[in-house]
Backbone as numpy.savetxt, mean C-alpha at the origin, in Angstrom:
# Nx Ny Nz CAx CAy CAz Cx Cy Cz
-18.10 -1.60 5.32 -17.30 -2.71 4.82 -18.21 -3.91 4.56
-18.32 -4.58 3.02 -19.27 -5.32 2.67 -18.63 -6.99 3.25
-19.22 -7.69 3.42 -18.32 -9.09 3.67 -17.71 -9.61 2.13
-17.44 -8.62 0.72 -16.83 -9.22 0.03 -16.22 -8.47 0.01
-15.89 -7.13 0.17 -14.68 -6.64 0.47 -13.83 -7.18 1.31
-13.85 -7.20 2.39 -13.56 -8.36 3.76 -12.64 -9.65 3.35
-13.47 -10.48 2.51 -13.07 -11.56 2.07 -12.84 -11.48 0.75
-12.41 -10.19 0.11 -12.19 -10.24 -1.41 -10.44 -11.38 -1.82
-9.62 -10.80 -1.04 -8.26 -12.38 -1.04 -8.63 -13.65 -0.82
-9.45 -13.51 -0.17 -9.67 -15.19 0.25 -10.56 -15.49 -1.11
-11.39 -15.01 -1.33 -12.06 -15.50 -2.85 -11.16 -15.64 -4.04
-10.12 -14.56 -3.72 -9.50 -15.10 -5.14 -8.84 -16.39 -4.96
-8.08 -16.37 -4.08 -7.41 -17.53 -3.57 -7.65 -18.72 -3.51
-9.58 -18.72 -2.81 -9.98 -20.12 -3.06 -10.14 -20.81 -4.46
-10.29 -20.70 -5.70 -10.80 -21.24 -6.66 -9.23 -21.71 -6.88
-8.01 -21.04 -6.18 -6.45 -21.67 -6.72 -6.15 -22.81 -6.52
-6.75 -22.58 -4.57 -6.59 -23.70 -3.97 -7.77 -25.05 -4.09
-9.06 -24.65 -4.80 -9.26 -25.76 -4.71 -9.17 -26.68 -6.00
-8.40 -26.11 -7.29 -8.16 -26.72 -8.37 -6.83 -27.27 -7.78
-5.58 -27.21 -6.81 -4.96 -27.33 -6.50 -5.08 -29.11 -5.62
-6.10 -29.27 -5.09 -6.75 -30.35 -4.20 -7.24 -30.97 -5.14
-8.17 -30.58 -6.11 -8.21 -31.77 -7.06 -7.32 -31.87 -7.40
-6.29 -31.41 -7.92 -5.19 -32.24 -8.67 -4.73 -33.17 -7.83
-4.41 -32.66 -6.97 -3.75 -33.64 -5.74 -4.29 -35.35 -5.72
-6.06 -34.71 -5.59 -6.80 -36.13 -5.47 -6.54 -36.81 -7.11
-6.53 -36.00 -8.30 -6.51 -37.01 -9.31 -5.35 -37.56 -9.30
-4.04 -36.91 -9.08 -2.88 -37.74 -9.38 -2.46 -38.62 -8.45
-2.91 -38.86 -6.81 -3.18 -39.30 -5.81 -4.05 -40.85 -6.05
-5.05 -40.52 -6.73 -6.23 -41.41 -7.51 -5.21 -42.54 -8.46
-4.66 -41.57 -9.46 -4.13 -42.20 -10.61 -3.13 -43.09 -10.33
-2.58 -42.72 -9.33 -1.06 -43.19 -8.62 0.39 -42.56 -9.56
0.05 -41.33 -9.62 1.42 -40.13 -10.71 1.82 -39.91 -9.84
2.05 -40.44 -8.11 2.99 -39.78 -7.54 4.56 -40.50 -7.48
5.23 -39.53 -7.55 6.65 -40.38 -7.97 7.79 -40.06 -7.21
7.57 -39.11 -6.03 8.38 -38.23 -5.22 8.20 -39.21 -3.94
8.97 -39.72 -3.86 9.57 -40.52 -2.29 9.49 -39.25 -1.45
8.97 -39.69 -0.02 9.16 -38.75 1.27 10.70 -39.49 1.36
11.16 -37.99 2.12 12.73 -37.95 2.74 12.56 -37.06 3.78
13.69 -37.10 4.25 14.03 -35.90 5.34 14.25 -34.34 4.54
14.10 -34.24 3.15 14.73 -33.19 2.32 13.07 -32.51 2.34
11.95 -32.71 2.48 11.39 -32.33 1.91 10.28 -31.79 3.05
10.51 -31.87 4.69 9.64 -30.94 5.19 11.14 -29.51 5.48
12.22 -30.03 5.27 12.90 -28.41 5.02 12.85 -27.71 4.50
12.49 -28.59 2.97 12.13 -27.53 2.19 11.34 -26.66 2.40
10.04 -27.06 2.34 8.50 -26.49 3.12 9.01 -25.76 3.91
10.36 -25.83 5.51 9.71 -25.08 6.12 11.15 -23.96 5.68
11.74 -24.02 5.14 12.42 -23.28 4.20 11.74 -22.06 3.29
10.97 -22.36 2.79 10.25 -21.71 1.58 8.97 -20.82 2.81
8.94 -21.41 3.86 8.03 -20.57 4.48 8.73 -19.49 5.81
10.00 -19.99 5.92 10.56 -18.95 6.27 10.84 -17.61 5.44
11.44 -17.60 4.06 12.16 -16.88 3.49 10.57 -15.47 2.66
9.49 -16.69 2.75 7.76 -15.79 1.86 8.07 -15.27 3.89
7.97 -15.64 4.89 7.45 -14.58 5.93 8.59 -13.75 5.91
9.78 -13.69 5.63 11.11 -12.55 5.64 10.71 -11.82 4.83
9.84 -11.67 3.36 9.48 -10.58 2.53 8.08 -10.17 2.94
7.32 -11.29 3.82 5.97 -10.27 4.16 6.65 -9.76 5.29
7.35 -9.54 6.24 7.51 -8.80 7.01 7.83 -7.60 6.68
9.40 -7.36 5.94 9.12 -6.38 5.51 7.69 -5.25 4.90
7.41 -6.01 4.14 6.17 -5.72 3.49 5.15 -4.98 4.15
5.52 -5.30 5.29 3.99 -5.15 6.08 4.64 -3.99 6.61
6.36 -4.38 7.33 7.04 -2.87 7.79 6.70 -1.34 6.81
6.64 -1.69 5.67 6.37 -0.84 4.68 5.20 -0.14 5.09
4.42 -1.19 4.82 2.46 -1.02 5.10 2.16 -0.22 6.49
2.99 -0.34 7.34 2.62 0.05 8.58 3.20 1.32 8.63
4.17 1.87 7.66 4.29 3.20 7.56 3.44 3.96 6.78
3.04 3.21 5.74 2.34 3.95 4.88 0.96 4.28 5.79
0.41 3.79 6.74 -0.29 4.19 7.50 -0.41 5.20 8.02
0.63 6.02 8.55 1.13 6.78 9.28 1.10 8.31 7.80
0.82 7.92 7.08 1.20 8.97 6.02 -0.15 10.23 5.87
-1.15 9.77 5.72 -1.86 10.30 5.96 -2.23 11.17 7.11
-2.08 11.21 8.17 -2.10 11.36 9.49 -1.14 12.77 9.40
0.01 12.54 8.56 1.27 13.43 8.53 0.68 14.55 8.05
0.20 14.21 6.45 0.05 15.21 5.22 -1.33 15.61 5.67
-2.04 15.35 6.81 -3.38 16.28 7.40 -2.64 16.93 8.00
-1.89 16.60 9.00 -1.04 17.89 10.00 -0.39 18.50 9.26
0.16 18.81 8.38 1.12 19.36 7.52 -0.21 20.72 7.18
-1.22 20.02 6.48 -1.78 21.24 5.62 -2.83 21.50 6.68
-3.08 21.29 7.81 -4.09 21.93 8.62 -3.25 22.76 9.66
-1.64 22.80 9.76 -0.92 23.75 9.73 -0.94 24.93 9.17
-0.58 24.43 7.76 -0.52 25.99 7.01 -1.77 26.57 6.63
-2.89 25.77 6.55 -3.96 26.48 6.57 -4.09 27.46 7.86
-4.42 27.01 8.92 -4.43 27.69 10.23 -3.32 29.27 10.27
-2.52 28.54 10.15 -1.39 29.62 10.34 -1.93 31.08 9.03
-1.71 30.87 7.57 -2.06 31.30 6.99 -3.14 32.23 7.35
-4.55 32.06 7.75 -5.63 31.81 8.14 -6.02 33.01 9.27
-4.64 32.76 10.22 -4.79 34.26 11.01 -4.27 35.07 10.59
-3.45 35.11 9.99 -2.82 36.03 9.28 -2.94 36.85 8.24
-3.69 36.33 7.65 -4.82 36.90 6.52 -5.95 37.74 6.94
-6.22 36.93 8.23 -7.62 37.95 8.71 -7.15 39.07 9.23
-5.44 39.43 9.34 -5.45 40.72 9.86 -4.58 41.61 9.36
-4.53 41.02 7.62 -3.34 41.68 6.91 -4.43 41.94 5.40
-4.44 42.61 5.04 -5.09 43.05 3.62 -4.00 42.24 2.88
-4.74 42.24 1.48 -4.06 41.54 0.25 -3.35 40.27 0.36
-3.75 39.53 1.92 -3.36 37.98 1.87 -4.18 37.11 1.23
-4.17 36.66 -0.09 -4.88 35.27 -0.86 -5.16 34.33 -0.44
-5.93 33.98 0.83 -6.28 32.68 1.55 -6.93 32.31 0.88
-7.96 32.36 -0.25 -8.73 31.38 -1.24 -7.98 31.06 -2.26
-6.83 31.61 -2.76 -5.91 31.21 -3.54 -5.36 29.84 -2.38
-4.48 29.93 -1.72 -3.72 29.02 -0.56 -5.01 27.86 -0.52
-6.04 28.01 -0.17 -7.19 26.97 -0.12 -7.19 25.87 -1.17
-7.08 26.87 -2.36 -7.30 25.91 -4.12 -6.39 25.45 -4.06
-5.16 25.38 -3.49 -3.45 24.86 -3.61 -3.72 23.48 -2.75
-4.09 24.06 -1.52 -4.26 22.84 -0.36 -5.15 21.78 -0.71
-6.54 22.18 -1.38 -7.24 20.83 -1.74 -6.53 20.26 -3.30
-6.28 21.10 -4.19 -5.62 20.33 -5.22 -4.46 19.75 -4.77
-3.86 19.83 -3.88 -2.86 18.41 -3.56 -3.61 17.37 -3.01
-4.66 17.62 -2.35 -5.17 15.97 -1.83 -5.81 15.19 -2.92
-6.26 16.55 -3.74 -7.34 15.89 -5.29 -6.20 15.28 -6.24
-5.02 15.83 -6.40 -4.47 15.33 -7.29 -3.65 13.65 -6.56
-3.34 13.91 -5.31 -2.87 12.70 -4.52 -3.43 11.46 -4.66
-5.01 12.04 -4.84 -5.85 10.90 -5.15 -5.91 10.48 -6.47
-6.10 11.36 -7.28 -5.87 11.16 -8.82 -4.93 10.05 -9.13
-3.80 10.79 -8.42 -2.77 9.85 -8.83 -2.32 7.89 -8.01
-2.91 8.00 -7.06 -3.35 7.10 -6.81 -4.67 6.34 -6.89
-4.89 6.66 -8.04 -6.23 6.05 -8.69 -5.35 4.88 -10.05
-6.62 4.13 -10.35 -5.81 3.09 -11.60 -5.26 3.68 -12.64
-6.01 4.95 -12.94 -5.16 5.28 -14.20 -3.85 5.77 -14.32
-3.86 5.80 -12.86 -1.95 6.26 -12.72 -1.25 5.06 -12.32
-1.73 4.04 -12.21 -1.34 2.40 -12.30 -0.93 2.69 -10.52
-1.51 3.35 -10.01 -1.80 3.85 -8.37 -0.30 4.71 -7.87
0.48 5.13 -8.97 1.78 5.87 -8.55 2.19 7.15 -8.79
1.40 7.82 -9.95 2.04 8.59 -10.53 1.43 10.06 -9.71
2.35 10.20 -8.41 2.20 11.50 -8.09 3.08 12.44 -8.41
3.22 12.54 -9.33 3.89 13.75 -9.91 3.02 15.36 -9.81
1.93 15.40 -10.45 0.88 16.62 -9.99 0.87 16.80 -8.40
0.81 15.85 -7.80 0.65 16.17 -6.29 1.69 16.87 -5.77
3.22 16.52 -6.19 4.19 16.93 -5.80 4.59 18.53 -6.33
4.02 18.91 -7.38 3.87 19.92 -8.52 2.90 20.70 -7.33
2.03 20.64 -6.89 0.48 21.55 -6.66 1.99 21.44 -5.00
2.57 20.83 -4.40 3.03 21.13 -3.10 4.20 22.17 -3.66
4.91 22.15 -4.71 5.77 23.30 -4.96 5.21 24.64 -5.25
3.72 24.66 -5.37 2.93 26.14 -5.50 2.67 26.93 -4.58
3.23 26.00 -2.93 3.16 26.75 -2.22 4.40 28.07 -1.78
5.37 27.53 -2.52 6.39 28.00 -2.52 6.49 29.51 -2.95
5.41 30.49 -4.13 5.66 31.28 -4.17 4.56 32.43 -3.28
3.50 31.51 -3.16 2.41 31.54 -2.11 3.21 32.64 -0.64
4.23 31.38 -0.19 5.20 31.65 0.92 5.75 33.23 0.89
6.28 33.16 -0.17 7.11 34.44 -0.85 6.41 35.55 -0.89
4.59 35.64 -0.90 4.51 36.81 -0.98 3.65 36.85 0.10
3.35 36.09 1.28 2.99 36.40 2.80 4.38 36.74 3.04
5.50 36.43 2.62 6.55 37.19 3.90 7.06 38.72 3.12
6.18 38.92 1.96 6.67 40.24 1.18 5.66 40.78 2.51
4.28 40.23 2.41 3.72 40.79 3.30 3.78 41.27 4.55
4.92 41.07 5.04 5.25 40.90 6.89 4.53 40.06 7.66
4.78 38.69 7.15 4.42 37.42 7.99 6.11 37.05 8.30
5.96 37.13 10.13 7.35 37.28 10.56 8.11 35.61 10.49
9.44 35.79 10.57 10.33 34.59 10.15 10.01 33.48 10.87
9.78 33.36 11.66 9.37 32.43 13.13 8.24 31.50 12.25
6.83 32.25 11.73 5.92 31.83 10.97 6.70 31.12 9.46
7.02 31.91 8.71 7.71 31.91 7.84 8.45 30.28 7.41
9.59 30.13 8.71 10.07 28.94 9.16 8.81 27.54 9.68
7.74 27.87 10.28 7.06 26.68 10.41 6.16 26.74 9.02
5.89 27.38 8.33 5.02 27.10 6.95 6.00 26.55 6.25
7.20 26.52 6.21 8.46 25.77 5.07 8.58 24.53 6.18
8.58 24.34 7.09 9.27 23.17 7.76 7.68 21.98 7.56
6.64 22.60 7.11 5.27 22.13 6.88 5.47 21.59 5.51
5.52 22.37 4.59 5.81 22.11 3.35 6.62 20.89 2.99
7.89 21.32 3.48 9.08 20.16 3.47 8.19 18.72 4.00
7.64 18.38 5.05 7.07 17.35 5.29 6.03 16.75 4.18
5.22 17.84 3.71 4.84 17.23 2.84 5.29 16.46 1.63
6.23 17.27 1.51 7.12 16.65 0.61 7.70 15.42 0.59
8.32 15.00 1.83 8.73 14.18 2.64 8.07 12.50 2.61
6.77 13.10 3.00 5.09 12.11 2.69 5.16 11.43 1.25
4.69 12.70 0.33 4.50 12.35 -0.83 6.01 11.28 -1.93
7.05 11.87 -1.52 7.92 11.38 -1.52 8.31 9.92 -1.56
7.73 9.51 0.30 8.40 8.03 0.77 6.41 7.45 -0.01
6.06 8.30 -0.58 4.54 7.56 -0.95 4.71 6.57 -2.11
5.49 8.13 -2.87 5.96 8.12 -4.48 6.93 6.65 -5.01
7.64 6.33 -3.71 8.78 5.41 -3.96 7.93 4.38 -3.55
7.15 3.85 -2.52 6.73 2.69 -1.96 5.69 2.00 -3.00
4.62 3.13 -3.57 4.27 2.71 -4.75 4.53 1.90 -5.96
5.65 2.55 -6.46 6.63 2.67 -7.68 7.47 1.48 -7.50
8.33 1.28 -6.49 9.34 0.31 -6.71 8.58 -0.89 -5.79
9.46 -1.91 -5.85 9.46 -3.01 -5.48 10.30 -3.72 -4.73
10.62 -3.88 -3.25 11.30 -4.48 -2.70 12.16 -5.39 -2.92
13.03 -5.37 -3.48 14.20 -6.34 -4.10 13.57 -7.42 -4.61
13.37 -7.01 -5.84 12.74 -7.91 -6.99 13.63 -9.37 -7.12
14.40 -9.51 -6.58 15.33 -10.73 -6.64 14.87 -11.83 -5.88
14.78 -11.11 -4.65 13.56 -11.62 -3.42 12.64 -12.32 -4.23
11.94 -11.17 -4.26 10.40 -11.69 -4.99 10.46 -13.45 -5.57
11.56 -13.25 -6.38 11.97 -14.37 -7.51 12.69 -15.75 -6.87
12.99 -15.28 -5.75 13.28 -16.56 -5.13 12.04 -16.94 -4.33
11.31 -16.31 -3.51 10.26 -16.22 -2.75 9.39 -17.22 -4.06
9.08 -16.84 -4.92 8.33 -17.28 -6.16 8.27 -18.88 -6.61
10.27 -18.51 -6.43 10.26 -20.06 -7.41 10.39 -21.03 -6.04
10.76 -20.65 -5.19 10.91 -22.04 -3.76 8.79 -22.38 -4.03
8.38 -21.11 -3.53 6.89 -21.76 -3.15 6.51 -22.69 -4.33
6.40 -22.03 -5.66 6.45 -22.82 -6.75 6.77 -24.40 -6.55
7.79 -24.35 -6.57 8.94 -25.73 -6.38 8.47 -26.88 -5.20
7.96 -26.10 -3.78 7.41 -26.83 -2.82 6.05 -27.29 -3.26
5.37 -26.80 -3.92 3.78 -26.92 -4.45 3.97 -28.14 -5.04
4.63 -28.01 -6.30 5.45 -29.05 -6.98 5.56 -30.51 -6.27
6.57 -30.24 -5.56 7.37 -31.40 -4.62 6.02 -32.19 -4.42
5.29 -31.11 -3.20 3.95 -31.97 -2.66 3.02 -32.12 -3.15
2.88 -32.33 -4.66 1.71 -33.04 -5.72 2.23 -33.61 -6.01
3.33 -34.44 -6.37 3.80 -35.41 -6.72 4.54 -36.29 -5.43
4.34 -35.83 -4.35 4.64 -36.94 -3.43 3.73 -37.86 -2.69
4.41 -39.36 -2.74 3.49 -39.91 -2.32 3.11 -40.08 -1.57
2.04 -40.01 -0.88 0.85 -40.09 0.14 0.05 -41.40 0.69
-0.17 -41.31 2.14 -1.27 -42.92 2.37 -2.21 -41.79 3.05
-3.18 -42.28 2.76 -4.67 -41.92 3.03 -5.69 -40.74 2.51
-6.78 -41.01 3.08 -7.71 -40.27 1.99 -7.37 -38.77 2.01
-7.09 -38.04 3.16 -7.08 -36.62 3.82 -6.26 -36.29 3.05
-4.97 -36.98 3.04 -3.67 -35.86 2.31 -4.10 -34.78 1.49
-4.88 -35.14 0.00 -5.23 -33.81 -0.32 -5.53 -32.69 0.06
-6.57 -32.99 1.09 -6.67 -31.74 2.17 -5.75 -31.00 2.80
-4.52 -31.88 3.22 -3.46 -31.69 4.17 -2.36 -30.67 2.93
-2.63 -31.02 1.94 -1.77 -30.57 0.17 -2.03 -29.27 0.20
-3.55 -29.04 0.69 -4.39 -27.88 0.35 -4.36 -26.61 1.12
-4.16 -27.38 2.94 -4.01 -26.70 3.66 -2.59 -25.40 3.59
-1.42 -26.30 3.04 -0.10 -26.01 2.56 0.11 -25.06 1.65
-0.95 -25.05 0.48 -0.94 -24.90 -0.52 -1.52 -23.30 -1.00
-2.40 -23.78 0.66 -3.09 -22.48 0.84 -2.20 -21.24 1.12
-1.60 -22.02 2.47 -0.62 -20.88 2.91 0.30 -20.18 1.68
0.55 -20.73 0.98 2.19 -20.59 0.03 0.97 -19.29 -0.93
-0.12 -19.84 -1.83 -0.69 -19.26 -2.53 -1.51 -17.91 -1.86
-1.97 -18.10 -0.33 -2.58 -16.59 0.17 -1.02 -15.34 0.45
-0.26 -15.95 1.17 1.37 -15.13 0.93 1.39 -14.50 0.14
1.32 -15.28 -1.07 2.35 -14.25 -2.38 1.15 -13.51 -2.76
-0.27 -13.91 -2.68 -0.99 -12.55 -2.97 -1.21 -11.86 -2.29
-0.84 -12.01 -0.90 -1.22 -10.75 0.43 0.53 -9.77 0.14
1.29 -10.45 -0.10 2.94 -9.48 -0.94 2.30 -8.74 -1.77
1.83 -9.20 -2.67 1.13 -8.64 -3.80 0.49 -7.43 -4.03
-0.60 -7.61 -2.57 -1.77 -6.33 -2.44 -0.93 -5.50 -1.38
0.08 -6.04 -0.37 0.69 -5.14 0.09 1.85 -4.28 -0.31
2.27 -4.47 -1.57 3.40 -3.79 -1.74 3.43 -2.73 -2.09
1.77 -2.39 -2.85 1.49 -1.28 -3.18 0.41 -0.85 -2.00
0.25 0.01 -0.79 -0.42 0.38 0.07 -1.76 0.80 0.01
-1.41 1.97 -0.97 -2.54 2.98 -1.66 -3.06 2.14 -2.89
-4.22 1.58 -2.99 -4.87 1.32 -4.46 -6.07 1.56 -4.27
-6.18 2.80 -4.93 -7.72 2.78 -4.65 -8.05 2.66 -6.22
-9.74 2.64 -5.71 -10.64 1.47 -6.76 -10.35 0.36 -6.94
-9.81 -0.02 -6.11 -10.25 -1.55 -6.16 -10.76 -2.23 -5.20
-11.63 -1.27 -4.17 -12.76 -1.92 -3.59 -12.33 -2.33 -2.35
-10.89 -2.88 -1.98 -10.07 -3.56 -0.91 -9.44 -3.09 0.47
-10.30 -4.05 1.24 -10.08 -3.58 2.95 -8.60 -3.43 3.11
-7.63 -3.88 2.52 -6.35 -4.14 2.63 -5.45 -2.60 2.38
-6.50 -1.63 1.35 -6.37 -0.47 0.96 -5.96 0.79 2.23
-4.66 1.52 1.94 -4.70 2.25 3.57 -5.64 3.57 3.37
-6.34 3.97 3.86 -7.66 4.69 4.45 -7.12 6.39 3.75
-7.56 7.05 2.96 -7.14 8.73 3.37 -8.57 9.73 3.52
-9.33 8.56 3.93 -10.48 9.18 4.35 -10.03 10.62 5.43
-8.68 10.96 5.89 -8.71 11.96 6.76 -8.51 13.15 5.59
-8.13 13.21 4.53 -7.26 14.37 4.11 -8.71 14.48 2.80
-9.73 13.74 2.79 -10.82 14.01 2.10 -11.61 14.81 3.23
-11.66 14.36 4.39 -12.44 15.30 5.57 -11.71 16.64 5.71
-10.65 16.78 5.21 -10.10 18.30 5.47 -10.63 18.99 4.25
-10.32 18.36 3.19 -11.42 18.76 1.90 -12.60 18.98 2.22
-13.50 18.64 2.88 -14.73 18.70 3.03 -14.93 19.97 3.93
-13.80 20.18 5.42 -13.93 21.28 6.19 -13.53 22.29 5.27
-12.66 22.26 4.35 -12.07 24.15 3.53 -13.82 24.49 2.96
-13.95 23.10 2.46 -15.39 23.47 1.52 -16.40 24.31 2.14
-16.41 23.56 3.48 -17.45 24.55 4.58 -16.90 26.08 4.72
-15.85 26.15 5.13 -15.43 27.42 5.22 -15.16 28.58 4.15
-15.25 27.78 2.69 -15.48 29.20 1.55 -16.98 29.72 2.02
């Protein structure tokens, strides 16, 4: 982890906030402030910073599952590999290098599709390469792979499914876009308020900035969290599937 990966939000963020502080100081300077302090206007603020932490929470509730996803879809296919696996070694005409090419083309295509050119969503192939196991299934139990087995390679499957699934949607949609739009226009509106209100002393800008900061790092930490998975774009914020590339790497050893 480079220290600009690390600090890749905060860089974007700063050049917002500090065109944000000059303004402050020029119209501060100029005397354009025209907004009387009231009692209306630290509610607002702390209004607008209640309602941005009610959508990062969620947000993050999201994020903290999507964590957990990976973790799943390794147990899932280091299941049916295994299982498969003995069963093959003691049954003629079981296709375990067929089952192998199935198992890594879902993590290859998982990734694919959470790469930019699928605008980080489009697992559709992934979900496609998990229905191939399906006829896979069909002809280990032509084979006499008994029901017991049978039942945990489908109850494996199904999870994957399951994964890719709550992946497919967290990606794709957007947490009540209505939200978003109020979340948007209050911070907006408070930013507003406090550049045009008037101020005594030199600091305020700073104090504008400090504020200004918060409202502007929020909506881009919503931003990078709503979508979990983005890879290529370099970002610590990105959730990890460094595990289900290491299972790729163990089948590889074992052809």
């Amino acid at each position: 982890m480079t220290i600009g990966q690390r600090f890749r939000l905060l860089l974007r963020v700063a050049p917002i906030v500090a065109l944000l502080i000059a303004a402050k100081a020029a119209i501060h300077t100029l005397d354009f402030e025209f907004i009387a302090l009231s009692g209306l206007v630290p509610s607002l603020v702390a209004g607008a910073i209640f309602i941005t932490g009610f959508l990062l929470s969620h947000v993050l509730a999201d994020y903290k599952e999507a964590e957990r996803m990976p973790g799943e879809i390794r147990l899932a296919l280091e299941a049916i590999h295994d299982d498969v696996s003995v069963f093959a070694g003691a049954t003629p005409g079981a296709d375990i290098a067929n089952l192998r090419q199935i198992l890594t083309g879902i993590v290859a295509a998982l990734e694919a599709g959470l790469g930019a050119k699928g605008e980080h969503s489009d697992l559709r192939q992934a979900i496609a390469r998990v229905d191939e196991l399906t006829p896979v299934f069909a002809t280990l139990e032509a084979l006499g792979l008994s029901q017991r087995y049978m039942v945990r390679l489908r109850s494996q499957q199904d999870l994957l499914r399951r994964c890719l699934f709550r992946i497919y949607y967290m990606q794709k949609m957007q947490f009540v876009p209505s939200v978003h739009v109020l979340v948007q226009t209050i911070a907006f509106t408070s930013l507003f308020i406090l550049l045009f209100l008037r101020t005594e002393g030199a600091f305020e800008p700073l104090i504008f900035g400090f504020v200004g900061f918060i409202f502007v790092y929020a909506l881009f930490l919503i931003q990078t969290l709503e979508q979990p998975f983005r890879k290529g774009h370099g970002s610590v914020d990105d959730v990890s599937i460094f595990l289900l590339r290491e299972f790729v790497s163990k089948i590889d050893q074992r052809r």
